[in-house]
C-alpha positions in Angstrom: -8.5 25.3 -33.4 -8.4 29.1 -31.9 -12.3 29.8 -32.3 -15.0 27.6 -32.1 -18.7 28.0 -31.9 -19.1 26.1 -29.1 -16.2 24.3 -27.0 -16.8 21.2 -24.8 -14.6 20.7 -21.6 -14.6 16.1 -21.5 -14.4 13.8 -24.2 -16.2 11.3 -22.1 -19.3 9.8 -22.6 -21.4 12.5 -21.8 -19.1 15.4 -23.6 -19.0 13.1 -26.7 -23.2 12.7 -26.7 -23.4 16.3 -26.7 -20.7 16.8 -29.4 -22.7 14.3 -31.4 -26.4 15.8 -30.8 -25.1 19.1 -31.7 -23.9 18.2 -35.2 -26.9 16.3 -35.7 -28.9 19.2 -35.5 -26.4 21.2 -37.6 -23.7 22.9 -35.2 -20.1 21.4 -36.3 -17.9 24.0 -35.5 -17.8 22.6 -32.2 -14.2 21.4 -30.6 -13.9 18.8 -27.7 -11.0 18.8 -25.2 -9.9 16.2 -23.2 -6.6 15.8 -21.1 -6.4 11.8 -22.3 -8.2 10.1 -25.2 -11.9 9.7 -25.2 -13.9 7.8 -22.7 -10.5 7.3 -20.8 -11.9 8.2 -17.7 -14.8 7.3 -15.4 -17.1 5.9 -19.0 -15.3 3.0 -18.9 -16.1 1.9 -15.9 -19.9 2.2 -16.2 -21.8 -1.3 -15.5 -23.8 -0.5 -18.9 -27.0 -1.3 -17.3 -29.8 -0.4 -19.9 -33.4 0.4 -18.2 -36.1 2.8 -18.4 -36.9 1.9 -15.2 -37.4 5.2 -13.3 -39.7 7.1 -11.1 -38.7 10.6 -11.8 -40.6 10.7 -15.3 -38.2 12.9 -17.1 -35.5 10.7 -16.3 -37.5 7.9 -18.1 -38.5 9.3 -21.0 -34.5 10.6 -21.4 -34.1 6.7 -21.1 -36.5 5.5 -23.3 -34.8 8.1 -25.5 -31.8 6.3 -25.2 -32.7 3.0 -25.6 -34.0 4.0 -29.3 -30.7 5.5 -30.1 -29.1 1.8 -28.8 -31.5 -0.1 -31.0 -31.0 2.2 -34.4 -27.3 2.0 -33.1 -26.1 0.4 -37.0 -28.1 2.9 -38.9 -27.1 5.9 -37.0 -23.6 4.7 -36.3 -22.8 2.6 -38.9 -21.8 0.0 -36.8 -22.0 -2.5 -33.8 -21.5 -0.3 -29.8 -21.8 -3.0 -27.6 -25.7 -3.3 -26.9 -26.8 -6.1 -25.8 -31.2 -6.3 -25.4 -31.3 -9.2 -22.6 -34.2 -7.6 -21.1 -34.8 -6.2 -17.9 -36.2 -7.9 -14.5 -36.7 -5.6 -11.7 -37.9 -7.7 -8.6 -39.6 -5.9 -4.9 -40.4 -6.9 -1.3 -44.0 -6.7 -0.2 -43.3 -3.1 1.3 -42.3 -1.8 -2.6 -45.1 -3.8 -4.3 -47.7 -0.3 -4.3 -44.6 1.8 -5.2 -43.7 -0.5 -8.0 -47.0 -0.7 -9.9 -47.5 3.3 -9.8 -43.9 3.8 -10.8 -44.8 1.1 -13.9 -47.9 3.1 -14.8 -45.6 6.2 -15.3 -43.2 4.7 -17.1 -45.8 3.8 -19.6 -47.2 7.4 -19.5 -44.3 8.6 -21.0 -43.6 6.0 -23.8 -41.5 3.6 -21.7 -42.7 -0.2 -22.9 -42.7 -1.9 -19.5 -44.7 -4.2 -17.8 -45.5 -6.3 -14.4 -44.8 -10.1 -14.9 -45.2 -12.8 -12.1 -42.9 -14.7 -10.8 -43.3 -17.9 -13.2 -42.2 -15.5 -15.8 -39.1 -14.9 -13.8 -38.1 -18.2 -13.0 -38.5 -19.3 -16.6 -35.7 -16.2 -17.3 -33.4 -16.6 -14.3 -33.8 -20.5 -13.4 -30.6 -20.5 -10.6 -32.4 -17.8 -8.8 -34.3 -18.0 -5.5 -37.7 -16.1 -6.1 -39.6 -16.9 -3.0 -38.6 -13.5 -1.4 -40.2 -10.8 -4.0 -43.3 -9.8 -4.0 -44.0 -8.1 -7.2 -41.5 -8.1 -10.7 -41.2 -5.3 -13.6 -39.9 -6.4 -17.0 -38.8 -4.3 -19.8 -38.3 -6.8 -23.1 -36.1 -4.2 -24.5 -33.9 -3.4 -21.5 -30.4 -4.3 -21.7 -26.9 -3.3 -21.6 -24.5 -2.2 -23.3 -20.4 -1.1 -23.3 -20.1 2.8 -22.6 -16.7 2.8 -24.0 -17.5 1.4 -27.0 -20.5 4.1 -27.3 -18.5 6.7 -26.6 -16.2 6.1 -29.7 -19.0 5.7 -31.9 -20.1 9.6 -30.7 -17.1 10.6 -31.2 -16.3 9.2 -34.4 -19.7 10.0 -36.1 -19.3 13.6 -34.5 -15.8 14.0 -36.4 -17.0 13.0 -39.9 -19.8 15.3 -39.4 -17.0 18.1 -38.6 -16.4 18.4 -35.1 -12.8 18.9 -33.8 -11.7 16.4 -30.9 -8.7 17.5 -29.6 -7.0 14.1 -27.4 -3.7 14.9 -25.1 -4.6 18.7 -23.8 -6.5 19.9 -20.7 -8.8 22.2 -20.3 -6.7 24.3 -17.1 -9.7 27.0 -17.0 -12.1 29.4 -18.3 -11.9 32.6 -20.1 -14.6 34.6 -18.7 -15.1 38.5 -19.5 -17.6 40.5 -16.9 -20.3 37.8 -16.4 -19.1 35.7 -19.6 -17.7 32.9 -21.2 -15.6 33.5 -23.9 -13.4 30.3 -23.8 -11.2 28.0 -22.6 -7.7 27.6 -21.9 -5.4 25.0 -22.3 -2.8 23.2 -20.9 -0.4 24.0 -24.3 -0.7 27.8 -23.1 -3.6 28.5 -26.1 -7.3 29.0 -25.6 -10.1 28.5 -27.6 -12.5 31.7 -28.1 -15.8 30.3 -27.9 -19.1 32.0 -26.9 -20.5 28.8 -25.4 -18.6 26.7 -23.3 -20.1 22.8 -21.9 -18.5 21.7 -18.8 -18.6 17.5 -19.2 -16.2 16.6 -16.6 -17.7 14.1 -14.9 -16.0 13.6 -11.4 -13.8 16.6 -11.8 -16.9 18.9 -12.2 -16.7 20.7 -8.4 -12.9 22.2 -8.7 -13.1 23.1 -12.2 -16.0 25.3 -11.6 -15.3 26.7 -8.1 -13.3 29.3 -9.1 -16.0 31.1 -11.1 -18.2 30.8 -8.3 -20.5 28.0 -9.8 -20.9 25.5 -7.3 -21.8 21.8 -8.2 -22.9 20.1 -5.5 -20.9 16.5 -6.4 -19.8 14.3 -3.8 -17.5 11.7 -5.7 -18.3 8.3 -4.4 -16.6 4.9 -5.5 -18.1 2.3 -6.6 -17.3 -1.5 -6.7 -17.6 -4.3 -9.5 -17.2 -7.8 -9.2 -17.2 -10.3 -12.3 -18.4 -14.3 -11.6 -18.0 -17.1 -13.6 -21.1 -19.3 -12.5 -20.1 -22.5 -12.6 -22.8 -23.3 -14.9 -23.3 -22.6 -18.4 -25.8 -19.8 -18.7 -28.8 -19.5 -20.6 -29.3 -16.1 -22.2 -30.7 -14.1 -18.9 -31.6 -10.6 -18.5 -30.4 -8.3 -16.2 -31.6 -8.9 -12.5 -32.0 -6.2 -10.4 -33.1 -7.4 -6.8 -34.5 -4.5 -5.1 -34.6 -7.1 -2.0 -31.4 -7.9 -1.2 -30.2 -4.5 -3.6 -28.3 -5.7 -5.6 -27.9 -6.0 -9.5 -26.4 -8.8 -12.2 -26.1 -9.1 -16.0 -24.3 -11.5 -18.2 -21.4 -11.0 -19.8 -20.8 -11.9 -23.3 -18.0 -14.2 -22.2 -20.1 -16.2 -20.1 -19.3 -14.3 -16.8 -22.3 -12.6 -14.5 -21.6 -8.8 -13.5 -22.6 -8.3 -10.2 -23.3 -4.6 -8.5 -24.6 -3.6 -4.9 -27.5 -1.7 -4.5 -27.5 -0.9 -1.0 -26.1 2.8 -1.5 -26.7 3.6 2.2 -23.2 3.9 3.3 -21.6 4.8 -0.2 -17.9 5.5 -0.1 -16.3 9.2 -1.2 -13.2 8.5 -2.8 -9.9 11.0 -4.6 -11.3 10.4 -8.6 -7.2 10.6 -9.2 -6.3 7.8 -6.7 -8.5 5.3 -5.3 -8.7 1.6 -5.4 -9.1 0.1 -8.6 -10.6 -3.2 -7.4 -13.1 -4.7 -5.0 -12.1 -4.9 -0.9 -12.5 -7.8 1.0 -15.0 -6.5 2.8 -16.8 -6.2 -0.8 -16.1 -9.5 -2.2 -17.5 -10.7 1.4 -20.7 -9.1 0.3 -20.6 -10.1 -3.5 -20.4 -13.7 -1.8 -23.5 -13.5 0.5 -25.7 -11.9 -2.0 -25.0 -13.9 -5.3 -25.2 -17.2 -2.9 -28.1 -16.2 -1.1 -30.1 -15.5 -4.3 -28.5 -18.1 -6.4 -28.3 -20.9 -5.0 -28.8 -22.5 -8.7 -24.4 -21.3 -8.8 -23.2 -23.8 -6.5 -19.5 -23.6 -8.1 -19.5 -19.7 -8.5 -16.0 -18.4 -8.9 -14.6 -14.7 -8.9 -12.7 -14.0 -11.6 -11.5 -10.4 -11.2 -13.1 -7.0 -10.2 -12.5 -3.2 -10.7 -14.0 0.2 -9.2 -14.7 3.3 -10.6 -16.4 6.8 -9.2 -19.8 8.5 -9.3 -20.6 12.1 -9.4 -23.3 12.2 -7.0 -25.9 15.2 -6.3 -27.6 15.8 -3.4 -30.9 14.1 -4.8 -29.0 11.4 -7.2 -30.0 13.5 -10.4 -28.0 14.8 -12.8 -27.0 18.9 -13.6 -27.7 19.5 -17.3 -28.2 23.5 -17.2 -27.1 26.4 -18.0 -25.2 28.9 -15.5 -25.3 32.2 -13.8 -22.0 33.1 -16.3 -23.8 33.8 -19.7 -22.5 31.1 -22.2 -21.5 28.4 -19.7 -23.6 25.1 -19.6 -22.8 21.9 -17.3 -23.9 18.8 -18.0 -22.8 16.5 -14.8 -23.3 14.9 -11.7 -24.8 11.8 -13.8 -24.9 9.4 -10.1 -24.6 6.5 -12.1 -27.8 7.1 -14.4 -25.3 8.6 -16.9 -24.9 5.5 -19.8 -28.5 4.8 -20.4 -29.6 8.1 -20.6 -26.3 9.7 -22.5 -28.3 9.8 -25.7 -30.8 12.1 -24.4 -28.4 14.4 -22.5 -26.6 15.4 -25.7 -29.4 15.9 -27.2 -30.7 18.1 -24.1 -27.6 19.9 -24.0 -27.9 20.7 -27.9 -31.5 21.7 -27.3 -30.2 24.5 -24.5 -27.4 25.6 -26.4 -29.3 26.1 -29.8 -32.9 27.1 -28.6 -32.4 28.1 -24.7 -35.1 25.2 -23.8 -35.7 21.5 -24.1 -37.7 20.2 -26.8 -38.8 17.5 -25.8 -42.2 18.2 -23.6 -41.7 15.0 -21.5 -38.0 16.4 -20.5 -38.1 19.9 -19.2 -35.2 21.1 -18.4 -35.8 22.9 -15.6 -36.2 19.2 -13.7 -32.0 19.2 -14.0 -31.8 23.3 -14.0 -28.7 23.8 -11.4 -30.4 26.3 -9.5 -32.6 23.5 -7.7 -29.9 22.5 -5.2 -29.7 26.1 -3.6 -33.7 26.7 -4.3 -34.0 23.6 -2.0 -36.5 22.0 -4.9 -34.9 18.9 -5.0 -35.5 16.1 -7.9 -37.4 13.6 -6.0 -38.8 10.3 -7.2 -42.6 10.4 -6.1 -42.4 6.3 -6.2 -39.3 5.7 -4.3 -37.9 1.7 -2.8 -37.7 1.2 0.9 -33.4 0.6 1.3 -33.2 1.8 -2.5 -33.0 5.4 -2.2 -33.3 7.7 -5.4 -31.5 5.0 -7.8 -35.0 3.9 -8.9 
């Protein structure tokens, strides 16, 4: 456990993509530390929404990438993680309807199987909804979701039978850095781990661990509420719904329930990662009530049955860090602002592809779109297609 050839800091979703991508390509002397058990902190609190459904093109393709990975899950896992292919229905206002169709036709450009439907289509898929408000629907047959949990065990565990050491229990407390070098990482035991690569996965935690070797990630940490419904009614298979009217966002459960999310991000909430609410406020359920009864009226006995909250790590353009640093040997992959489970596949393997080759792979992913250095270059990541009240989500 003393030397590694690469160590990564987060045995999260995100740590545990990258642990697996790198033995893929052939890299298994690779340890992963994590100050709990795997996928104990914010990746279980993901939604799981599964869509390719994005402007910034990159961030598509790493999607689409994704959604493979979920679909070949029992051959390349050897078992079942928790994806479920519903389908996806994305639904617009009039104002969004132009912005819709060229962010469809971009989607496509990059290998993302996607399509405009009307709103028959829709109410054949969603019968309890009120339609007469959109303008314009996108559907994606293969869309989803999925439990991030779940799929970060399965990393994990296919990561350790190809070799690589997961050590559960110990915190990374810092860095070993020589001149303008990594060289390791310390732990909370008092030993560190020599390593000439270091990944920093820490999700939520990523600002302070960094700070004091002068790499700054610009994360604001930013809770985010849940709310579970039974409808009343028993539910057809559905896909997800994501109303980019009222903004807000549902899927089934497998239990029968409907997960509810808001979309309106307008006024989003930072929040202490170790010490926030773990459940919906008032104030939210209020909102959970309006929303799901204004759009489905078809729910007229709709009951909620429990709620939760986790936290974001959210960059100044709602894009996620997946770079390498100004200390030689030091990679972060973070600030994920809740894009982080659908594209997880594609981030390991973008982290592998910078730690092995220096560069992406993958010509539709560069990976100087999610270099760092674009926050203090003041080249933000911008969707070129982006949703009146929606923001960079979509």
């Amino acid at each position: 456990m003393n030397t590694a050839d690469v160590v990564i800091v987060g045995g999260g979703l995100e740590g545990c993509a990258a642990a697996w991508a790198l033995a893929e390509r052939g890299v298994t002397d690779v340890v992963v530390v994590e100050r709990s058990t795997v996928g104990s902190g914010m990746t279980g609190k993901s939604s799981g929404i599964v869509r390719c459904h994005y402007g910034v093109s990159s961030l598509a393709a790493m999607a689409a990438d994704g959604l493979e990975v979920f679909e070949q899950a029992a051959e390349i896992f050897g078992g079942d993680i928790g994806f479920r292919q519903t389908g996806y229905v994305v639904g617009v206002g009039e104002p969004n309807v132009d912005a819709l169709r060229k962010s469809l036709a971009a989607q496509r450009a990059v290998g993302v199987d996607t399509e405009e439907i009307d709103r028959a289509e829709v109410a054949e898929m969603w019968p309890f909804a009120d339609l007469e408000p959109f303008a314009a629907f996108g559907y994606e047959a293969r869309g989803g979701y999925g439990d991030a949990y779940q799929t970060a065990q399965a990393f994990a565990t296919t990561a350790r039978a190809a070799g690589v050491r997961i050590r559960q229990g110990c915190a990374a407390t810092g860095l070993a850095v020589e001149g303008d070098r990594v060289t390791g990482v310390m732990l909370s035991d008092g030993s560190t781990v020599a390593a000439d690569t270091v990944v920093v996965a820490t999700g939520v935690w990523t600002q302070p661990f960094l700070a004091p070797y002068g790499i700054d990630v610009p994360i604001r940490v930013v809770r985010e509420q849940i709310v579970l419904i039974d409808p009343g009614v028993d539910l057809p298979p559905v896909p997800v719904f994501s109303d980019l009217v009222s903004l807000q966002y549902v899927r089934p459960e497998v239990g029968g329930e409907i997960l509810f999310g808001n979309s309106d991000l307008s006024d989003a909430q930072t929040a202490d990662p170790d010490g926030y609410l773990n459940r919906a406020t008032e104030q939210f359920v209020d909102v959970t009530v309006d929303k799901v009864g204004t759009r489905f009226p078809g729910f007229p006995d709709a009951v909620i049955t429990s709620s939760y909250a986790g936290c974001y790590d959210v960059t100044p353009d709602w894009n996620p860090v997946i770079s390498r640093t100004e200390v030689d040997g030091l990679l972060v992959a973070a600030g994920f602002s809740g894009h982080g489970f659908k594209i997880a596949p594609a981030v390991g393997r973008l982290v592998a592809d910078l730690v092995i080759d220096g560069h992406s792979r993958d010509p539709r992913i560069p990976a100087s779109d999610f270099r760092l250095a674009r926050f203090a270059e003041a080249d933000l990541l911008r969707t070129p297609y982006p949703y009146v009240g929606a923001g960079q989500m979509r």
